[in-house]
C-alpha positions in Angstrom: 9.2 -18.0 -24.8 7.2 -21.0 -25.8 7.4 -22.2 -29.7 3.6 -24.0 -29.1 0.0 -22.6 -28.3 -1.3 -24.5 -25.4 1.0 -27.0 -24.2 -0.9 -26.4 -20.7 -4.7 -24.6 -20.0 -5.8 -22.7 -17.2 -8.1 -20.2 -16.9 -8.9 -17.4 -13.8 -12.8 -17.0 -13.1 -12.6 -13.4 -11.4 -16.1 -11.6 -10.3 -16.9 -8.1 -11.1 -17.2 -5.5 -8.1 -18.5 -8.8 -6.4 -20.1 -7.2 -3.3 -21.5 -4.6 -5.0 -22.4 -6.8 -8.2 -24.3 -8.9 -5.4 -26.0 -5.9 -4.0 -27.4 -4.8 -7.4 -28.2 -8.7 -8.3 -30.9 -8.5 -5.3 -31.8 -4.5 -5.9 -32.1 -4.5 -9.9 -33.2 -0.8 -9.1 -30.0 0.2 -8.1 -28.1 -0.4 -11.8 -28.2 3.0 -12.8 -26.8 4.2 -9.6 -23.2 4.1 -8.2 -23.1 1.8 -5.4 -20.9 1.5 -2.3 -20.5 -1.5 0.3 -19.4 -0.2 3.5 -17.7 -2.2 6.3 -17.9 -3.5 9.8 -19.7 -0.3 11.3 -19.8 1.4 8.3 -16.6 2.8 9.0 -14.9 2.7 5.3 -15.7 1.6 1.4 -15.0 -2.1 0.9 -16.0 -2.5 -2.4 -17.8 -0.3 -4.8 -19.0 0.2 -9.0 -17.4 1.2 -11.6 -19.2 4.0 -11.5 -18.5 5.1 -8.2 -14.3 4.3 -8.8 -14.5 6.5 -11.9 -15.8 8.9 -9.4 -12.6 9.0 -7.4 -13.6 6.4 -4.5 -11.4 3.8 -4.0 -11.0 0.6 -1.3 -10.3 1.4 2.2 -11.8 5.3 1.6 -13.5 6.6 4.8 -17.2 6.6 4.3 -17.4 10.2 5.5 -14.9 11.0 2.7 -16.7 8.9 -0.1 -20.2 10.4 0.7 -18.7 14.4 0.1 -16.8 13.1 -3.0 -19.9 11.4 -3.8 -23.3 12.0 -2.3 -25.6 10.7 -4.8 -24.2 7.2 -4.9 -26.3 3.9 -2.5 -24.0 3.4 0.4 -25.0 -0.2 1.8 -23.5 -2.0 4.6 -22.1 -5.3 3.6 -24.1 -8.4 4.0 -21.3 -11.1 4.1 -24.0 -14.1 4.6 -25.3 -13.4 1.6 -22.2 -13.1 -0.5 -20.9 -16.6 1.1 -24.1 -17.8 -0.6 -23.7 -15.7 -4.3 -19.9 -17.4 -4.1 -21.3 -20.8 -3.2 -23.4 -20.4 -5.9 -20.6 -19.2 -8.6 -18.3 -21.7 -7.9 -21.3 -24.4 -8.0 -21.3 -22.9 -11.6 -17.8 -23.3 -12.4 -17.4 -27.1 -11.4 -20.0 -27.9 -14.0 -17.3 -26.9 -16.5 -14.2 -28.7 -15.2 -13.4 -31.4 -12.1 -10.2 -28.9 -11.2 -11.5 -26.1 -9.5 -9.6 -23.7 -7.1 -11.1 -21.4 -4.5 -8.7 -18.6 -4.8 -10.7 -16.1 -2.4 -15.1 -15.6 -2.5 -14.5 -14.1 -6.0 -12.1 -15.9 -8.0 -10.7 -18.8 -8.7 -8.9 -21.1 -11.3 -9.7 -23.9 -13.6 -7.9 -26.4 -15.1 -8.5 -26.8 -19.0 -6.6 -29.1 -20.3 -8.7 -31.6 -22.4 -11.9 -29.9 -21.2 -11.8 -28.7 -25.2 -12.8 -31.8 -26.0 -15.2 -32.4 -23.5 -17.5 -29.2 -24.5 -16.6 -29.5 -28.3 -15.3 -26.0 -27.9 -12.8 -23.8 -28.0 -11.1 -22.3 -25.0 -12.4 -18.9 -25.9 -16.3 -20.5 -26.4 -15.5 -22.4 -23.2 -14.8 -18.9 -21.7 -17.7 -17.0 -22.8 -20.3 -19.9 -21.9 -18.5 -19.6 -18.2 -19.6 -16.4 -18.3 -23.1 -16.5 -20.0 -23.6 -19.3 -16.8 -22.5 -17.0 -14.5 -24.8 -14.1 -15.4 -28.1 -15.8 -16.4 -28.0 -18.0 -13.0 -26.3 -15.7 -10.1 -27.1 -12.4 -12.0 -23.6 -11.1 -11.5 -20.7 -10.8 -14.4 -17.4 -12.6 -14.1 -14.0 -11.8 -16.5 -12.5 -15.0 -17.8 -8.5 -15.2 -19.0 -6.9 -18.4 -20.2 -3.6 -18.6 -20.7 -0.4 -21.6 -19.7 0.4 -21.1 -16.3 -1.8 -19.4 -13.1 -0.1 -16.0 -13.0 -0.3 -15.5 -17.1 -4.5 -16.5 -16.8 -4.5 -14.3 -14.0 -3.1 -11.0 -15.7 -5.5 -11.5 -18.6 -8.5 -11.8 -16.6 -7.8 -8.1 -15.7 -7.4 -6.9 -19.3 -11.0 -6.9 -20.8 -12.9 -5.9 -17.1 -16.0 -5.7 -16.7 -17.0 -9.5 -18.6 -14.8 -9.8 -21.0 -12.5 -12.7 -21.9 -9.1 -12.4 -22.9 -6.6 -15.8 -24.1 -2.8 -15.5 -24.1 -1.7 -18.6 -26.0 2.1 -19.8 -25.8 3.2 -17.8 -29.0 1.2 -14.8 -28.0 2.8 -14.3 -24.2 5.4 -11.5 -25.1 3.4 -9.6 -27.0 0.3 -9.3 -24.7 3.5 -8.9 -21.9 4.1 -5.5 -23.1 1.4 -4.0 -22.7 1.2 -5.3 -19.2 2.6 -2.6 -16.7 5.2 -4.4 -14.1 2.6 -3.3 -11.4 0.4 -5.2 -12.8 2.0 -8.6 -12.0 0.5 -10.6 -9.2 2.7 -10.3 -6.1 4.5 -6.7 -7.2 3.8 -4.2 -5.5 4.9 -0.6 -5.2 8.3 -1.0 -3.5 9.3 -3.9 -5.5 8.2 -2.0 -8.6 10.0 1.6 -7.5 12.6 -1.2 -7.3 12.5 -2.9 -10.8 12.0 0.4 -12.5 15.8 1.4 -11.0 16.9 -1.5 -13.3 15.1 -0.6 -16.3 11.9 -3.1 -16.0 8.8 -1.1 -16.8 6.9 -3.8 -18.1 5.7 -7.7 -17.5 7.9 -8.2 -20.7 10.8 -6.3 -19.7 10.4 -8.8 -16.5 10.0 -11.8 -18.4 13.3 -11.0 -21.0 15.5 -10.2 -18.2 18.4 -12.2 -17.2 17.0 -14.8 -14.4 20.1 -13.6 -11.8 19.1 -9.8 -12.1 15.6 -11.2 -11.2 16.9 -13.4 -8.3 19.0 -10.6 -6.8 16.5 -8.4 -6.7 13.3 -10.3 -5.3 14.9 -13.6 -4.7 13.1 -17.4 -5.2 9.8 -15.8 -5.1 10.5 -13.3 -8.0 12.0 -15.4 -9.9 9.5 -18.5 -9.6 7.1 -15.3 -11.5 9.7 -14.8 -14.2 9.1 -18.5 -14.7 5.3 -18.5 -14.8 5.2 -14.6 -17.0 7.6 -16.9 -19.6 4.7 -19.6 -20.0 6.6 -22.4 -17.1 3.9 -23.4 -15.0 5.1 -23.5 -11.2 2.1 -23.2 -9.5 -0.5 -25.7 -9.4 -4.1 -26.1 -8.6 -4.6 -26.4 -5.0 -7.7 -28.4 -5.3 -7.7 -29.6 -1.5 -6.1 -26.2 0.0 -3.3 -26.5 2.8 -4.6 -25.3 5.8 -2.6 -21.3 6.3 -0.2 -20.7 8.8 -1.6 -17.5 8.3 -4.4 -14.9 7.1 -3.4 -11.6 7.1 -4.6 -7.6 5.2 -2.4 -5.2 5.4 -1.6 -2.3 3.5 0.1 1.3 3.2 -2.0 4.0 4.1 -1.2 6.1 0.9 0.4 9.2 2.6 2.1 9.4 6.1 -0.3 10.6 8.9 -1.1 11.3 12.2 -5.2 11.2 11.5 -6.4 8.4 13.8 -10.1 8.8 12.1 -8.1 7.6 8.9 -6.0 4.8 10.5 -8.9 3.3 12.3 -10.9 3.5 8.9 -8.4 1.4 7.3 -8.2 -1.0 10.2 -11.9 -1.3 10.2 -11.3 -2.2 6.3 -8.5 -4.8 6.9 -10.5 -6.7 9.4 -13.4 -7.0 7.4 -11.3 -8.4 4.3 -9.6 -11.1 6.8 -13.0 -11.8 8.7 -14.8 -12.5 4.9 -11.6 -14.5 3.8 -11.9 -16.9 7.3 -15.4 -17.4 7.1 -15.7 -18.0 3.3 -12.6 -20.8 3.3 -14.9 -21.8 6.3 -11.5 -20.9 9.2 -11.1 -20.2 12.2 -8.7 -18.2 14.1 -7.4 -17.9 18.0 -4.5 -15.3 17.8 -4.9 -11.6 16.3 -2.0 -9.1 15.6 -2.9 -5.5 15.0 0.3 -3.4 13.8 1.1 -0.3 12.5 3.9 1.0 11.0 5.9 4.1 11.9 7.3 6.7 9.3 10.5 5.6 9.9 9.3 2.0 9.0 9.5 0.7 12.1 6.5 -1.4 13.6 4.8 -2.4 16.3 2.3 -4.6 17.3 0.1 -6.4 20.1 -1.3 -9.5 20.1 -4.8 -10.9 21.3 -5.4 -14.6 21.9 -9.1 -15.3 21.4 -10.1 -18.0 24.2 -11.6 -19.7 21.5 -11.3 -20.2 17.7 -13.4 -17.6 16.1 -14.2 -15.8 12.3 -16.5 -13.4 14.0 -16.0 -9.8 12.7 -17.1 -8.4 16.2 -15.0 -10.3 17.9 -12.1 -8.9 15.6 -13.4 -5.6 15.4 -13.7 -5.0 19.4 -10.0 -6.8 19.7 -9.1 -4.1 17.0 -10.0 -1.3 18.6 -8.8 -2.0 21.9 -5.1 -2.7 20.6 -5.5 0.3 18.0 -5.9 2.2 21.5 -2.7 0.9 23.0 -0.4 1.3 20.0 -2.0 5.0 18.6 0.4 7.8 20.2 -0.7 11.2 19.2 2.8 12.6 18.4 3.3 9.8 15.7 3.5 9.8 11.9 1.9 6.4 10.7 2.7 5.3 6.6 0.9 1.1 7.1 -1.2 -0.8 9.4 -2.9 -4.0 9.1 -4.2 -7.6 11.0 -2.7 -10.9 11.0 -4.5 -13.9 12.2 -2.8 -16.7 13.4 -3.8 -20.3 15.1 -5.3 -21.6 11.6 -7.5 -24.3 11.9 -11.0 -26.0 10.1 -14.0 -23.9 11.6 -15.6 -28.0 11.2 -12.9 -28.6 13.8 -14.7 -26.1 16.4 -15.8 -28.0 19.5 -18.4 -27.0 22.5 -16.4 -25.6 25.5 -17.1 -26.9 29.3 -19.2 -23.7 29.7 -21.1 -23.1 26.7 -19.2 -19.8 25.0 -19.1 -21.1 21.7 -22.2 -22.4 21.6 -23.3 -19.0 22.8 -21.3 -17.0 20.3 -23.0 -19.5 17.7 -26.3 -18.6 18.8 -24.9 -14.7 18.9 -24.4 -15.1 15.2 -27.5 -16.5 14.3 -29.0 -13.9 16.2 -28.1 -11.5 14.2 -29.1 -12.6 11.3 -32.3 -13.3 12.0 -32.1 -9.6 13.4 -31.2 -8.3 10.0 -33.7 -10.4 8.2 -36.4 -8.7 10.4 -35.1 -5.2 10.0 -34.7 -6.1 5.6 -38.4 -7.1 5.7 -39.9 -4.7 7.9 -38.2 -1.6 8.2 -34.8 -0.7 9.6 -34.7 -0.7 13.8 -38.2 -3.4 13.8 -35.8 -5.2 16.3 -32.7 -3.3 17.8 -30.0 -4.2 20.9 -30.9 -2.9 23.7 -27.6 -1.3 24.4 -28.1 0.9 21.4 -31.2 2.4 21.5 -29.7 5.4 22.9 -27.8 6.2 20.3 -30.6 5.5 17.7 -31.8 8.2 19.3 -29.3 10.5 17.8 -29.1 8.4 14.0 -31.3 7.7 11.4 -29.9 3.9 11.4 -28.2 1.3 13.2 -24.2 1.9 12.9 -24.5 -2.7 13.4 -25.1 -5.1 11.0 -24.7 -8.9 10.0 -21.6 -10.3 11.5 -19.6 -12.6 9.6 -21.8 -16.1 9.7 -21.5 -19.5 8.4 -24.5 -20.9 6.4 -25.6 -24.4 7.5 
């Protein structure tokens, strides 16, 4: 381990509950209650309070499920225009503090410290706490700060002391604060590669970091061991200031049980695709290829593809393109353990161009659309202004089952 304090300095900015820390930032009204922000439809729990997790309701829940577990919480459908604009605003925050700033996703991020001490006249942990003082007096929402030597360290100690809280893990101090870290814990480990490590006797970020750095590469290869380099204070992974454009942006996940319950699998498809929508239109991406999969109890997958005719991050467009695939791959008589989306065909949404007959243009206008359409409905009332198509189902609900679509702020 290292034998100085802070030979390098970075710190990870990560928002609390972010969706539903924007909700309550707008609705001060609703801080003494649980709150819920539903997906796409309405169709599962994206993000939700403390409250509400202490509770029992997790990501990815069925909303059906959530509201028996836990009637008197708000359920609110997400507003993703609006939390584009709370993350514009956060990281508008953030580069007051320091020229290196990395977008990580709409609710985190990473910046570099070194020599910023002397900038501010302060020490990391004031530097920290004044982030965080920032972050609540002007967007109203809390952020958790850890600074530590290298990405993955900063990033495991801005977990430690959730809700607002900041944690520092200086060079001297890494294997201590290690073991109390669980091996789960550890950015990139999930449960396979843990039920893995724990065969070998590595139960802990510490136990991870002391091990022999073959053991480490036999088991999880260049990746695994590129961590064991970062958890032992060598920095490998930079700020990506001016991100590469992905190959790829893809959510996927186990379904926590094997299961034949389509209601479920849909729900956590819905969930997926509302996580990849957010994450295309908040980097500001398009995408023109979509892969639905699911995967089998015997692990085996399998997956169809849609190609979009053109580039789009609208989470209708995704979510009809879901369902109609989820209809082709669902077979009654199978047991399903994972699912998820992929999207591929990456490019700048600044990069999107008029077509010969108008249909992005019209999709634009689609999205605008809507929002004015929710804006109306916020102000007045909910159905003031309604599609056409579903009035007849209104009929039969108390709301609207559509909402904002993913949109990109001019």
């Amino acid at each position: 381990m290292l034998l100085s304090d802070w030979p390098n300095a970075v710190a990870h900015v990560d928002a609390d509950c972010f969706f539903a820390a924007c909700e309550i930032a707008r609705r001060p009204e609703l801080r003494a209650r649980p709150v819920c922000v539903m997906s796409s439809q309405d169709a599962c729990i994206v993000a939700k309070t403390y409250d509400a997790k202490a509770a029992g309701i997790y990501t990815g829940m069925p909303v059906w499920e959530a509201k028996r577990l836990l009637p008197r919480a708000v359920y609110i459908p997400a507003d993703f225009g609006y939390y584009g604009q709370m993350s514009d605003k956060l990281f508008a925050i953030l580069a007051r503090f320091s020229p290196e700033v990395e977008v990580y996703s709409i609710d985190e991020g990473f910046i570099g410290m070194n020599g910023i001490r002397s900038l501010w006249r302060k020490s990391y942990a004031e530097i920290a706490d004044t982030i965080r003082a920032a972050v609540k007096s002007e967007a109203g929402i809390t952020v958790s700060v850890g600074v530590s030597v290298t990405k993955t360290l900063a990033k495991i100690a801005s977990d430690v002391h959730k809700p607002d809280g900041t944690t520092l893990v200086a060079g001297r101090e890494i294997l201590p604060f290690l073991g109390g870290i669980k091996v789960r814990s550890i950015p990139g480990i999930g449960a396979n590669r843990e039920a893995l490590l724990n065969k070998f006797k590595i139960f802990t970020a510490a136990d991870y970091a002391q091990a022999d750095s073959a053991l480490i590469r036999r088991l999880l290869g260049k990746a695994g061991t590129d961590l064991w380099h970062e958890l032992r204070g060598t920095p490998l992974f930079s700020l990506e200031l001016a991100p590469k454009l992905p190959k790829s942006v893809a959510r996927t996940a186990s379904l926590g049980q094997v299961t034949q319950d389509r209601n479920l699998i849909a729900a956590h498809l819905s969930h997926h695709t509302t996580r990849m929508a957010t994450e295309l239109a908040t980097k500001r991406y398009l995408a023109q290829r979509l892969t639905v999969f699911l995967t089998l109890k015997s692990f085996a997958s399998r997956a169809v593809e849609t190609r979009f005719d053109d580039p789009t991050a609208n989470v209708f467009t995704f979510s009809r393109a879901v369902r109609e695939t989820f209809a082709q791959l669902y077979s009654p008589g199978e047991f399903y353990r994972g699912c998820g989306v992929i999207a591929t065909e990456i490019r700048p949404a600044a990069e999107r161009s008029l077509d010969l007959f108008g249909e992005v243009f019209d999709d634009d206008r689609k999205e605008k659309l809507m929002e004015t359409v929710d804006a109306l409905n916020k102000k007045y009332g909910n159905h003031t202004v309604s599609m056409l198509a579903a009035m007849s189902a209104m009929k039969k609900k108390t709301r609207s089952r559509f909402r904002l679509p993913m949109f990109e702020a001019e």
